[in-house]
Residue frames as qw, qx, qy, qz and C-alpha x, y, z in Angstrom:
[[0.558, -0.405, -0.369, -0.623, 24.39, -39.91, 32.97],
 [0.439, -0.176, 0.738, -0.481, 23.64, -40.39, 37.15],
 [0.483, -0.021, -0.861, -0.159, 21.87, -43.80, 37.87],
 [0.258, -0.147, 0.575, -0.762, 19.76, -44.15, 40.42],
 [0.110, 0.262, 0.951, -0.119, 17.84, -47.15, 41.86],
 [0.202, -0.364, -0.369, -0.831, 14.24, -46.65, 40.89],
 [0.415, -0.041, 0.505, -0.756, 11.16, -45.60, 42.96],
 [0.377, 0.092, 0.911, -0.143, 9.07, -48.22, 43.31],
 [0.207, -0.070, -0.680, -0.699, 6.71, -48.97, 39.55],
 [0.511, -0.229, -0.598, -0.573, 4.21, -50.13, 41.34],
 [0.536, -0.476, 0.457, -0.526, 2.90, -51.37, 44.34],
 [0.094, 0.158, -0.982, -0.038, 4.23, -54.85, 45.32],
 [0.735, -0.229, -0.254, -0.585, 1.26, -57.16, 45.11],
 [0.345, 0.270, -0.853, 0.283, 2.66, -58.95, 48.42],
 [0.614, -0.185, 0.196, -0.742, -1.27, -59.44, 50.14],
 [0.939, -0.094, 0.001, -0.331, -1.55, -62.84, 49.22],
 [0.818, -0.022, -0.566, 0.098, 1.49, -63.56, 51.05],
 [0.419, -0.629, 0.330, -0.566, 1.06, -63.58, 54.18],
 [0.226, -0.343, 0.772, -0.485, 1.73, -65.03, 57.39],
 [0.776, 0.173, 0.401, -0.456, -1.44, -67.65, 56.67],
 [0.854, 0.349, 0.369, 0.113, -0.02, -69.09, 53.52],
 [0.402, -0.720, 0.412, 0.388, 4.01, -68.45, 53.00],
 [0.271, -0.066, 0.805, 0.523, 4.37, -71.31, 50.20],
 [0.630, 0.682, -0.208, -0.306, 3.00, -70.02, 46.35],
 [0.876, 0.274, 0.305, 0.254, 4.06, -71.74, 43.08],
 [0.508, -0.227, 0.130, 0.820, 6.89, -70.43, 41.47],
 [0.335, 0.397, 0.368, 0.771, 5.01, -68.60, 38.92],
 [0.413, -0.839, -0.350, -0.056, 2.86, -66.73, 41.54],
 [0.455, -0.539, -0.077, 0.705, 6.26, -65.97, 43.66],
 [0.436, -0.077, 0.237, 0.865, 7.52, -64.17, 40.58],
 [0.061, -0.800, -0.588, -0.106, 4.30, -62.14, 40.11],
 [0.358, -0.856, -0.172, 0.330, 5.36, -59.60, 42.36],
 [0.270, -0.642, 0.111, 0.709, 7.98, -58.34, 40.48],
 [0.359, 0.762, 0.464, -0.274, 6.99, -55.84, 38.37],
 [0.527, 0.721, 0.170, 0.416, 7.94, -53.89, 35.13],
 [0.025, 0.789, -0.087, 0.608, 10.69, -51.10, 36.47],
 [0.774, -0.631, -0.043, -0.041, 11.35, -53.40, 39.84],
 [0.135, 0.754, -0.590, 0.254, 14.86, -52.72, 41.38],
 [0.970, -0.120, -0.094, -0.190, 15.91, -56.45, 42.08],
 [0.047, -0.654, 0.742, -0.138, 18.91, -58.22, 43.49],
 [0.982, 0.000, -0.092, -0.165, 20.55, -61.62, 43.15],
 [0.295, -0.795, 0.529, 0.040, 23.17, -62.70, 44.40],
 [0.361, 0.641, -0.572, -0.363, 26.20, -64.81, 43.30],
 [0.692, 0.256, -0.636, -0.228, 26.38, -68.33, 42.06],
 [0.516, 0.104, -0.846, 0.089, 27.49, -69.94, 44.50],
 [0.097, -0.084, 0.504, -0.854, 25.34, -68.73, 47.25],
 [0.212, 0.392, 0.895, 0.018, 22.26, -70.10, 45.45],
 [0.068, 0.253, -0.320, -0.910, 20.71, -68.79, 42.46],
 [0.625, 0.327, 0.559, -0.437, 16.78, -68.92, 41.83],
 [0.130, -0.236, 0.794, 0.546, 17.16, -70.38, 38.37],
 [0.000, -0.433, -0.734, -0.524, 13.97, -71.51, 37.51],
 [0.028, -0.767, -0.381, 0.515, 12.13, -68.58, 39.10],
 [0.244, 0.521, -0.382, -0.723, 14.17, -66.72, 36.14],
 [0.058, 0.147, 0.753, 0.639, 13.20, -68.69, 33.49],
 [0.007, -0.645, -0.736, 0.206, 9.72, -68.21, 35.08],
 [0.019, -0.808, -0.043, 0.587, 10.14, -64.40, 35.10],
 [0.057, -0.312, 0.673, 0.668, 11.68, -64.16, 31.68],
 [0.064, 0.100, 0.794, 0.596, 8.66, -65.61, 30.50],
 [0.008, -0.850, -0.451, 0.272, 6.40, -63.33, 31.94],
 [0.345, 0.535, 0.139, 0.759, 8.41, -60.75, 30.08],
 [0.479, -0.736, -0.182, 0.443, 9.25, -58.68, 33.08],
 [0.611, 0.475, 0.095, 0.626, 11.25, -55.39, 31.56],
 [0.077, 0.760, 0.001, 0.645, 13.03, -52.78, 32.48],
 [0.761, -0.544, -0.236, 0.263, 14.44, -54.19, 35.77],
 [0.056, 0.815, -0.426, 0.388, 17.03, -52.27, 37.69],
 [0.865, -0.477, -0.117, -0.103, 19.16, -55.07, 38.84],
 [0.365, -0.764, 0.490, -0.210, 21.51, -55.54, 41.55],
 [0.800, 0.220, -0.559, 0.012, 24.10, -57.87, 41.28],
 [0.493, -0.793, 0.268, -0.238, 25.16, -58.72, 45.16],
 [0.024, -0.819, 0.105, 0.564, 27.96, -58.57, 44.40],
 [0.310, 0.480, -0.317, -0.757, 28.72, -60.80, 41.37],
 [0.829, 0.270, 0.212, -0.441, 26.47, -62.94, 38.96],
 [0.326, -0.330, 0.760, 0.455, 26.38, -65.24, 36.16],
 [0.046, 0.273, 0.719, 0.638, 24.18, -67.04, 33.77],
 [0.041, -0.579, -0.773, 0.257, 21.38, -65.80, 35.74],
 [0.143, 0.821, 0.091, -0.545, 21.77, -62.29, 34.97],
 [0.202, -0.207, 0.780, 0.555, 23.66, -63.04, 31.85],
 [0.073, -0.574, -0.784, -0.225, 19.72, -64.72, 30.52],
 [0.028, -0.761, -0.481, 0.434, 18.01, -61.86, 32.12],
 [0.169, -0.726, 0.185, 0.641, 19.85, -59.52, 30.06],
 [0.192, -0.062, 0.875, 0.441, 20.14, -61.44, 26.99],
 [0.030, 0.423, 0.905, 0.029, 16.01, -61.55, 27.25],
 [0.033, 0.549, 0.316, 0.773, 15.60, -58.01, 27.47],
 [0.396, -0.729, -0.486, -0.276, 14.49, -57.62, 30.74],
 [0.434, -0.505, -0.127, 0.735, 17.24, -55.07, 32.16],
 [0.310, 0.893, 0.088, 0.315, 17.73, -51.58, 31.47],
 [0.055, -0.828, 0.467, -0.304, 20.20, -51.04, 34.42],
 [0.934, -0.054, -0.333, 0.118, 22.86, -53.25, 36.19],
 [0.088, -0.840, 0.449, -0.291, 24.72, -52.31, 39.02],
 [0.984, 0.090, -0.151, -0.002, 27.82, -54.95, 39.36],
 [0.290, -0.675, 0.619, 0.278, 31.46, -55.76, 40.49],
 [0.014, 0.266, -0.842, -0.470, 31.05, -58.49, 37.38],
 [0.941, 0.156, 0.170, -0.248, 29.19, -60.89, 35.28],
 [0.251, 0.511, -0.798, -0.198, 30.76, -64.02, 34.57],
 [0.980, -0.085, -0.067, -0.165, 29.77, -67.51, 33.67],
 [0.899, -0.397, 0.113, 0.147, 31.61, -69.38, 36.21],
 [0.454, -0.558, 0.340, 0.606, 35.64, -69.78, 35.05],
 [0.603, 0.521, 0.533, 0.285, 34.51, -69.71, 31.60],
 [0.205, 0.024, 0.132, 0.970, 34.86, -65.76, 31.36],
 [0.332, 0.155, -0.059, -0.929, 32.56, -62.27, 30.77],
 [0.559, 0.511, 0.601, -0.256, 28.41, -63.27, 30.39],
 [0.488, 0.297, 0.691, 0.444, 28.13, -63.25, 26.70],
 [0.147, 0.689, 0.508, 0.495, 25.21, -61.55, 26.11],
 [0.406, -0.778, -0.100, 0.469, 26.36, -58.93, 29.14],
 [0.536, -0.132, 0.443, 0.706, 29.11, -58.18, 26.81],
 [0.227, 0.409, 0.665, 0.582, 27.16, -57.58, 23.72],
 [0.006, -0.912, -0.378, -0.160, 24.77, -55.41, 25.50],
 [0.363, -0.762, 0.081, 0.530, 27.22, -53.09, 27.17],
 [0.503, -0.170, 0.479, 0.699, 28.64, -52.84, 23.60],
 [0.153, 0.546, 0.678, 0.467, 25.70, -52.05, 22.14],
 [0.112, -0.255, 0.142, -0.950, 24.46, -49.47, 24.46],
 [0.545, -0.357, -0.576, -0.494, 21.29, -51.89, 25.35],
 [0.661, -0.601, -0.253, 0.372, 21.80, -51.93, 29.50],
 [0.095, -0.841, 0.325, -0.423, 23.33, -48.86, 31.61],
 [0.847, -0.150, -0.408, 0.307, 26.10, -50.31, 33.82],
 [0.405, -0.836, 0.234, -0.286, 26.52, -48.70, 37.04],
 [0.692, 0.388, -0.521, 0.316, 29.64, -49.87, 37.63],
 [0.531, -0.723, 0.360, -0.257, 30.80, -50.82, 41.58],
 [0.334, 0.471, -0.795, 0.184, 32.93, -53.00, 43.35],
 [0.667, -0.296, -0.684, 0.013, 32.36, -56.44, 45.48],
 [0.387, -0.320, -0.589, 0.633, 32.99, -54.39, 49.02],
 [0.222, -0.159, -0.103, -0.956, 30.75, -51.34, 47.63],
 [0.570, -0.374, -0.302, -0.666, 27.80, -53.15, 47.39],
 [0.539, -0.362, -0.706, 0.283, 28.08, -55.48, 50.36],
 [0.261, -0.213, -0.486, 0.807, 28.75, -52.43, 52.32],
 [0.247, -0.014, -0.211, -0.946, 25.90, -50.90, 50.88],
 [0.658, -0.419, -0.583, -0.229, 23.26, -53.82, 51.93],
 [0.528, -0.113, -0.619, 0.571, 24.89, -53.21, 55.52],
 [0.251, 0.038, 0.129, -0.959, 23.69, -49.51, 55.67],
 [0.447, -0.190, -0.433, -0.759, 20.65, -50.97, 54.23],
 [0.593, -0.234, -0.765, 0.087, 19.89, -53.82, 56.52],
 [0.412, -0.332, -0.508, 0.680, 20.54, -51.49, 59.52],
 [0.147, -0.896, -0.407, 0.103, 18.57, -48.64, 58.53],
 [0.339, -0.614, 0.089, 0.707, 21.57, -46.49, 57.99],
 [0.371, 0.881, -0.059, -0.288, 21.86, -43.43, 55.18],
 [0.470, 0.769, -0.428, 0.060, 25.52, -44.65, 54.31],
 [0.975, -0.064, -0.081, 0.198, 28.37, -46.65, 54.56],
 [0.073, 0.880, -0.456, -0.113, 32.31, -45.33, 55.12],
 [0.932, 0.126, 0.230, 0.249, 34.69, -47.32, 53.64],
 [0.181, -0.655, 0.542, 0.495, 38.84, -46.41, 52.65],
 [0.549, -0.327, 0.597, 0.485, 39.44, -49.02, 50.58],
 [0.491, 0.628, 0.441, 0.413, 38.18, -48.08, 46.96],
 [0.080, -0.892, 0.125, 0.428, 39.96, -44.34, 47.83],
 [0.044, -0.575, 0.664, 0.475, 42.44, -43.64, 44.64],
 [0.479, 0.235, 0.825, 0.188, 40.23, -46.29, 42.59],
 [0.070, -0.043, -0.383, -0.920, 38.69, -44.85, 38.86],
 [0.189, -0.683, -0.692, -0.138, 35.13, -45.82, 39.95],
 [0.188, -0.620, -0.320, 0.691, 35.18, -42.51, 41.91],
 [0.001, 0.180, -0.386, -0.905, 35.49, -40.69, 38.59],
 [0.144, -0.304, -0.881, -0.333, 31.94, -42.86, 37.75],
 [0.416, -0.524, -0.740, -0.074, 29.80, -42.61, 40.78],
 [0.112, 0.580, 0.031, 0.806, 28.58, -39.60, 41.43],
 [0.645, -0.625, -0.069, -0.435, 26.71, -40.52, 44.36],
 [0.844, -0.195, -0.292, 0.405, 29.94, -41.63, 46.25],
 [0.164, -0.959, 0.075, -0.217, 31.18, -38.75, 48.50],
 [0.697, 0.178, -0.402, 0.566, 34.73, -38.21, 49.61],
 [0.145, -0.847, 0.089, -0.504, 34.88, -36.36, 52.85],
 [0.277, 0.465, -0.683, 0.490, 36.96, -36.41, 56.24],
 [0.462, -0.502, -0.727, 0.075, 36.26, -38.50, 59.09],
 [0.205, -0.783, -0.132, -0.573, 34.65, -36.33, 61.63],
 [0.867, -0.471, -0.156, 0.038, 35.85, -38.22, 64.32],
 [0.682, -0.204, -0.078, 0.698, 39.72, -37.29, 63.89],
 [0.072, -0.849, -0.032, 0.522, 41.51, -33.38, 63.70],
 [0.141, -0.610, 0.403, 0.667, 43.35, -34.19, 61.36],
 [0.707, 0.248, -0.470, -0.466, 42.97, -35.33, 57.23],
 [0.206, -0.162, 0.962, -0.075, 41.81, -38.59, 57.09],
 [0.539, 0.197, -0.225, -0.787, 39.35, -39.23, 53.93],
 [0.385, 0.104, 0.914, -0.076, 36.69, -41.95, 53.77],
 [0.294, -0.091, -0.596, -0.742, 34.40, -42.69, 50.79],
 [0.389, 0.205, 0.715, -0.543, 30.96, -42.44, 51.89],
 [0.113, -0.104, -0.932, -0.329, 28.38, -44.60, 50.16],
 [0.594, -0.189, -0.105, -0.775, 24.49, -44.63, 49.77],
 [0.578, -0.064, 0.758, -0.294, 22.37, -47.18, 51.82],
 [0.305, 0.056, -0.733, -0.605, 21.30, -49.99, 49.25],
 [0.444, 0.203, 0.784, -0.382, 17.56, -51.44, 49.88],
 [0.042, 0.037, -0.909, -0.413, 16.29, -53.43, 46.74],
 [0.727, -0.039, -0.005, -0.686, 12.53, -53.95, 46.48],
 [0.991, 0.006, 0.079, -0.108, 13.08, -57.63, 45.72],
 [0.182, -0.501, 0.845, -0.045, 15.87, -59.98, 46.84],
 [0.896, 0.115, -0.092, -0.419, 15.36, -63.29, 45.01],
 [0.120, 0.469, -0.871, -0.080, 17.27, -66.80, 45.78],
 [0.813, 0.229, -0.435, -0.311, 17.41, -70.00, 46.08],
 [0.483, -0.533, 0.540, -0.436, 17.83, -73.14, 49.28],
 [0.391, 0.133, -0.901, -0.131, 17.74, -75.95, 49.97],
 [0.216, -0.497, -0.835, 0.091, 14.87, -75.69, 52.73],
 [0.220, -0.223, 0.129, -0.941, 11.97, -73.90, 53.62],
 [0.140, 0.190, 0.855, -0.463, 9.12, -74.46, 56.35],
 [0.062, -0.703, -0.667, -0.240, 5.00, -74.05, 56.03],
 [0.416, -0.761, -0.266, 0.420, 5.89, -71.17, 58.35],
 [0.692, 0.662, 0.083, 0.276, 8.02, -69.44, 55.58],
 [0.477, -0.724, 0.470, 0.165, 11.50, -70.09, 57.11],
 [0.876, 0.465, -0.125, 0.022, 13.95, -70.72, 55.10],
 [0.741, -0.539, 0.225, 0.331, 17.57, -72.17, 55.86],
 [0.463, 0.870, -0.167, 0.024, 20.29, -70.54, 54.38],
 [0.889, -0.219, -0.184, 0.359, 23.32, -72.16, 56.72],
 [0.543, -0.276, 0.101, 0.787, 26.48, -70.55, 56.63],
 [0.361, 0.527, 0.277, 0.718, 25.27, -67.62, 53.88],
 [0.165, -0.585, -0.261, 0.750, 25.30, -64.56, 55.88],
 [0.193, 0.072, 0.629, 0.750, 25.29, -63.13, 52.19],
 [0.274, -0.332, -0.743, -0.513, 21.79, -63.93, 51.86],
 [0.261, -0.640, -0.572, 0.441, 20.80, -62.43, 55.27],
 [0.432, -0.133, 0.225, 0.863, 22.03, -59.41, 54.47],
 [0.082, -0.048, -0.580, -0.809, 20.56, -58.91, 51.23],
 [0.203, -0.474, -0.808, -0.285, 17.37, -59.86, 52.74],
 [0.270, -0.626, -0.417, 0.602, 17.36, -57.60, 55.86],
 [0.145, -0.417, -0.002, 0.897, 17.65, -55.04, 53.37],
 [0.116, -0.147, -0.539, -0.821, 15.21, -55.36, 50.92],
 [0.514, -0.075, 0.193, -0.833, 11.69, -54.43, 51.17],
 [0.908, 0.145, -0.028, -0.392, 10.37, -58.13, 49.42],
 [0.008, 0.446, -0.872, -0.202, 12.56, -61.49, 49.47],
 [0.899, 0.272, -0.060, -0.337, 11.20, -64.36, 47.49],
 [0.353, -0.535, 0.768, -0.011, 12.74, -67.72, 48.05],
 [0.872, 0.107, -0.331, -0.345, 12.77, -71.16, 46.38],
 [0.304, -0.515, 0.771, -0.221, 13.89, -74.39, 47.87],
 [0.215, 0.122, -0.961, -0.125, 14.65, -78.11, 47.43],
 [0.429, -0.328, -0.831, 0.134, 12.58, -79.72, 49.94],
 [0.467, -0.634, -0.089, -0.609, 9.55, -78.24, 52.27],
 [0.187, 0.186, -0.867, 0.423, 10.82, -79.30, 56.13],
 [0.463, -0.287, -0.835, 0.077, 9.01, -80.95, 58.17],
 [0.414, -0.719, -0.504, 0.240, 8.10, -78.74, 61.02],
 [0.064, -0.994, 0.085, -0.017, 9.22, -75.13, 62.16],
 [0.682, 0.295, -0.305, 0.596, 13.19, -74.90, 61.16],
 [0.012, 0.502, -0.513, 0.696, 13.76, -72.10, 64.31],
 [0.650, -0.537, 0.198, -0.500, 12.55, -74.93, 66.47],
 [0.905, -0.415, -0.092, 0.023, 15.06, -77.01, 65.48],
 [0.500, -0.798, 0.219, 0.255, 18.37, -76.52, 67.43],
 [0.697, -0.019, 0.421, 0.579, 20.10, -78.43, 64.79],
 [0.461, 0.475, 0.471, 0.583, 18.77, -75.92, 62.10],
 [0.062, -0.907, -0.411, -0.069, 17.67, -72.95, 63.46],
 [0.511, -0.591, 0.157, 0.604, 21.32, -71.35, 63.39],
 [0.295, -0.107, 0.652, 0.690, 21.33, -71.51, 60.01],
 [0.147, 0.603, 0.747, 0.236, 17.70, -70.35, 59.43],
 [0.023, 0.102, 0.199, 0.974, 16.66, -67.06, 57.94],
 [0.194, 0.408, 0.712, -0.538, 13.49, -66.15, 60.13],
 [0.284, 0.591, 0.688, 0.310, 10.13, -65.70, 58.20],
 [0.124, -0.834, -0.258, 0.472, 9.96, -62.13, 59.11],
 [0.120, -0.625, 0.397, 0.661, 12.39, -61.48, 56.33],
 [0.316, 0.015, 0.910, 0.270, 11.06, -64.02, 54.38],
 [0.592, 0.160, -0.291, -0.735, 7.54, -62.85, 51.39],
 [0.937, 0.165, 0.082, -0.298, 6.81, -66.26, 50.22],
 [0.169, -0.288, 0.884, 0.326, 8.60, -69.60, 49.18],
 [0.889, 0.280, -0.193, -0.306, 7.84, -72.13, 46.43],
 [0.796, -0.109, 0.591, 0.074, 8.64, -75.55, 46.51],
 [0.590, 0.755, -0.271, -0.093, 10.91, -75.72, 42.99],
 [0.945, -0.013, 0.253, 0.206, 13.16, -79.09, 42.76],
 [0.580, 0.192, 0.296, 0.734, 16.74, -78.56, 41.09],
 [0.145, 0.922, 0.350, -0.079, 15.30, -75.15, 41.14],
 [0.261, -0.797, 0.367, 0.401, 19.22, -73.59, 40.78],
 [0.763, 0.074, 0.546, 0.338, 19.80, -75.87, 38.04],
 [0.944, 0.185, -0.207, 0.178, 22.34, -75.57, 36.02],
 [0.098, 0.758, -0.476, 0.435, 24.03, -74.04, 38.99],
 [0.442, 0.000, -0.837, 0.323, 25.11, -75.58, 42.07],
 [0.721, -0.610, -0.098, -0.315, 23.40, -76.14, 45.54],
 [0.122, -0.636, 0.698, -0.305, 25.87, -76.10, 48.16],
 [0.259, 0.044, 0.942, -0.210, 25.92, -80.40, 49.64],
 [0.558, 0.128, 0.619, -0.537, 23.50, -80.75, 46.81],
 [0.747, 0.430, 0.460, 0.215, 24.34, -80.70, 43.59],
 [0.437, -0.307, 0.327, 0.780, 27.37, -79.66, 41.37],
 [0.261, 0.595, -0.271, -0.711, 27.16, -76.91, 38.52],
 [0.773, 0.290, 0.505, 0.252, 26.54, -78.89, 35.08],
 [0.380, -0.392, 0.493, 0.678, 29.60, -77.67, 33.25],
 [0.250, 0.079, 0.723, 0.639, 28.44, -78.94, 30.07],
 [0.023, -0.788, -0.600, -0.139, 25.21, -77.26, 30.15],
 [0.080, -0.947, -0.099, 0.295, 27.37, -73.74, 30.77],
 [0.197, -0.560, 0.400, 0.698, 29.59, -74.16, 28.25],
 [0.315, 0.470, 0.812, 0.141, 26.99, -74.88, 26.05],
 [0.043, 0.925, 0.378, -0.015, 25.29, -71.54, 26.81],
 [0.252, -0.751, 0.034, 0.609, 28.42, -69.67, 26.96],
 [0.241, 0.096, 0.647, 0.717, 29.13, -70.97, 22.89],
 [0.136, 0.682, 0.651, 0.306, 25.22, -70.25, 21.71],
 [0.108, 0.984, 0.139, -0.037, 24.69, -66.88, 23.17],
 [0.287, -0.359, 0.401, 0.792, 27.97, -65.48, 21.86],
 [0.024, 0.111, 0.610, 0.784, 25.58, -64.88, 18.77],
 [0.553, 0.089, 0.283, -0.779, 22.05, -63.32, 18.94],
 [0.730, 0.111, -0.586, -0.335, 20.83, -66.77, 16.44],
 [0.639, 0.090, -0.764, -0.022, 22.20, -68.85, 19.31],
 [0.303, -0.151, 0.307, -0.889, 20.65, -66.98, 21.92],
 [0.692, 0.062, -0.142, -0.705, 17.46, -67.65, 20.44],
 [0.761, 0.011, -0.638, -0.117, 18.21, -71.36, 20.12],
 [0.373, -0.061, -0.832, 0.407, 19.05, -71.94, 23.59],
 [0.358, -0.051, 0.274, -0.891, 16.44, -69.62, 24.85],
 [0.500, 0.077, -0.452, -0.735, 13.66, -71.91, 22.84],
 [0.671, -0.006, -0.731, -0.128, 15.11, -74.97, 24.05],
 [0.606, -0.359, -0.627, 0.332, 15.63, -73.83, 27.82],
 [0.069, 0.017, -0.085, 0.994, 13.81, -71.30, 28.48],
 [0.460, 0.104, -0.031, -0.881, 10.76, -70.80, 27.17],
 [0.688, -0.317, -0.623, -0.196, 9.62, -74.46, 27.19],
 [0.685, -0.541, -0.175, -0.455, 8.08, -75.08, 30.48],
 [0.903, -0.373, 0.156, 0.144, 10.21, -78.25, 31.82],
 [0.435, 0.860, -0.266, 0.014, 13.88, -77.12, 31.10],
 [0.294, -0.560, 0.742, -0.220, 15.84, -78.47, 34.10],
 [0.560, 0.233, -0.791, -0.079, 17.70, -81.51, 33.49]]
């Protein structure tokens, strides 16, 4: 069966953020995405909007088409677990060194999620076309790999540029409707610093909607200052931020705060069973205040 990203479900409802009022609460950011929204998130350690999903998970959001960029963990792992995928396009899911997302597993066994199956230098190189505006990516190095046998919408054909053979796999542009993470600042101006992730530029230049949380609101305009404004991700790419403490918890924040181990190998024992799903879902999830 082909995959293919869906056309937009709905029109984003992204009027009441504007350029006059950048920072919304969290449950407001996650508003915008909608039943059937083609979404990307990107991987663990890059910052991972954590309680934005539990937020979204309890709006019962369904039938996402999401993008891992390029791979995930408990975040999509809980999204999936909660019912609110139908597709997943991925180079993995795994909670941290622990192994395979649980309830990833279970559905791919079951038949409950379609897995579009790619690789970590597909999809990057696919946000690249996207960011730039280009139809496609070329790329050698997944030639002679079995994902070619998968993905129908990967073309093998000869560069045009030499006379003689010389085959590149050419790739579709990827542009997400909604790119969602997670910082450690963002301005009243709705900059948000992102330092060293290039990752998270990327993924944002290419999607039509990026929604951000962050530690701490900064003080003044981060691309005025010199110290930060290398490392800031201009508002132009930026929808809206909320203000959402620990908001990655129980992942890490780069220089802010380590994974809590025991609180993922917790979740990797309960959801190994749909009963202990439910229990950890009850206890940290669907109450309100979950983060430790």
């Amino acid at each position: 069966m082909k995959l293919t990203p869906p056309e937009p479900a709905v029109q984003l409802e992204t009027e009441m953020m504007d350029e006059r009022r950048p920072l919304v609460e969290v449950d407001e950011l996650v508003s915008v995405i909608k039943d059937g929204s083609f979404l990307a998130a990107p991987k663990d350690e890059s910052g991972v909007a954590m309680e934005a999903t539990r937020a979204l998970i309890r709006k019962g959001v369904k039938d996402l088409y999401l993008l891992c960029a390029p791979v995930c963990g408990l975040q999509v792992d809980l999204l999936i677990g909660a019912g609110c995928v139908s597709t997943v396009e991925c180079g993995g899911i795994v909670i941290n060194e622990i192994g395979v997302g649980p309830r990833f597993r279970n559905a791919v066994r079951t038949g409950a999620v379609n897995v579009k199956d790619s690789t970590c230098p597909a999809i990057h190189a696919g946000l690249q076309a996207g960011e730039k505006g280009l139809p496609f990516f070329a790329m050698r190095g997944i030639l002679g790999s079995d994902l070619l046998k998968h993905r129908d919408d990967w073309k093998i054909i000869d560069n045009p540029l030499t006379a003689g053979e010389d085959p590149v796999v050419v790739l579709p542009a990827i542009n997400p409707e909604v790119f969602l993470f997670h910082a450690a600042w963002g301005d009243l101006y709705g900059n948000v610093w992102i330092g060293g992730r290039r990752d998270l530029a990327r993924a944002s230049h290419a999607s039509r909607t990026t929604l951000v949380t962050v530690e701490e609101i900064y003080d003044g305009n981060l691309l005025e200052d010199e110290r930060m404004a290398p490392g800031t991700l201009s508002s132009t790419y930026v929808s809206a931020v909320a203000h959402a403490p620990r908001g990655a918890w129980p992942l890490a924040l780069t220089h802010r705060y380590l994974d809590d181990r025991a609180h993922l190998h917790e979740y990797a024992r309960l959801a190994r069973s749909d009963e202990g799903f439910d229990r950890y879902m009850r206890k940290y999830v669907l109450a309100t205040s979950a983060a430790a």
